[in-house]
C-alpha positions, -999 to 999 in steps of 0.1 A, spaced: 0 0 0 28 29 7 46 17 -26 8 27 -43 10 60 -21 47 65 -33 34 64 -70 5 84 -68 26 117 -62 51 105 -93 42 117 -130 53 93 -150 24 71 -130 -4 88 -137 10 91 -177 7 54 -185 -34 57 -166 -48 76 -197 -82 73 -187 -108 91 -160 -125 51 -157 -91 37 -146 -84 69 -122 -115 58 -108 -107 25 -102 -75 32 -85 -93 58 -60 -117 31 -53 -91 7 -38 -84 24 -10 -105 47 10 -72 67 28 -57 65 -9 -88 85 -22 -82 111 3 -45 112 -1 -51 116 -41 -46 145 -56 -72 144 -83 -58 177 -102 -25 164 -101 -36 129 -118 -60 145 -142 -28 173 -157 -6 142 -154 -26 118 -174 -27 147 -198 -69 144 -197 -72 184 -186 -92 199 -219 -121 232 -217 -152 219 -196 -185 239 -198 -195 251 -160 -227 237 -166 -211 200 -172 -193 213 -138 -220 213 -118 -239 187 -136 -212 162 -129 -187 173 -96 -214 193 -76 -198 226 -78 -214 261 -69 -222 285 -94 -207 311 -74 -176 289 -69 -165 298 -105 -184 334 -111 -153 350 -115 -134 320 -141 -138 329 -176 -156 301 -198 -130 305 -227 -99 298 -200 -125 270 -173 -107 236 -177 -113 198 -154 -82 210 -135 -91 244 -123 -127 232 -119 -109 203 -94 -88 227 -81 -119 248 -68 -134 215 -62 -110 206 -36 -107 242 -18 -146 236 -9 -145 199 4 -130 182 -28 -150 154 -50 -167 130 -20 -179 158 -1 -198 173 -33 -209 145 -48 -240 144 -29 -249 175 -48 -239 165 -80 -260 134 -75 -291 160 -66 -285 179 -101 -283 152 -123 -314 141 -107 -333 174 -106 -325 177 -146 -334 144 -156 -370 149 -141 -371 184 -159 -362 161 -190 -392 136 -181 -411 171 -172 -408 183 -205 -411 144 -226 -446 140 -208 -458 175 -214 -446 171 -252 -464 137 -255 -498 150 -239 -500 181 -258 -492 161 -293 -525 139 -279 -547 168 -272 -539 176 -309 -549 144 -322 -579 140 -301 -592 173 -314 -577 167 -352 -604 131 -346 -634 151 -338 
């Protein structure tokens, strides 16, 4: 276990990862190594940082809109996101929100499916009479 903690910090570790699904499982081994992780280290190191949109931010790590009011959209990328992230509690102690969002816009989604379908029935029923 300490040689895992020894090549978490190390570059050329996280380089040969290459994928958020794998980063995963290697957080998931070990609750004191998910805590010890820095996540924004492993994300630049595995060379996955790219632009993210702040609505996929809060959709998917629970962040705050005012978290990242002052971060320009054009220059917002995974690894500042996880870097503001971790100054407000980091990925576990959000993740109960971002669970709450993805749940609060897929029932918008059904919302807006049901209220589609019903209204293309009333159309039918009245185009029948």
């Amino acid at each position: 276990m300490n040689a895992l903690r020894v090549a978490l910090g190390i570059e050329a570790f996280w380089a040969h990862i290459r994928s958020t699904k794998r980063l995963g499982l290697v957080l998931r081994a070990c609750k004191t190594l998910r805590k010890e992780c820095d996540v924004a280290f492993a994300v630049a190191a595995m060379g996955k940082d790219g632009k993210i949109t702040k609505v996929w931010a809060r959709r998917w790590l629970g962040m705050s809109a005012g978290w990242v009011a002052g971060v320009k959209a054009e220059s917002f990328t995974l690894v500042i996101a996880l870097k503001v992230l971790a100054a407000h509690g980091g990925l576990i102690a959000n993740s109960p929100r971002a669970i709450a969002m993805r749940k609060k816009d897929d029932a918008e989604r059904q919302a807006k499916r049901a209220d589609i379908a019903r209204r293309a029935k009333q159309l039918m029923d009245e185009e029948v009479r």
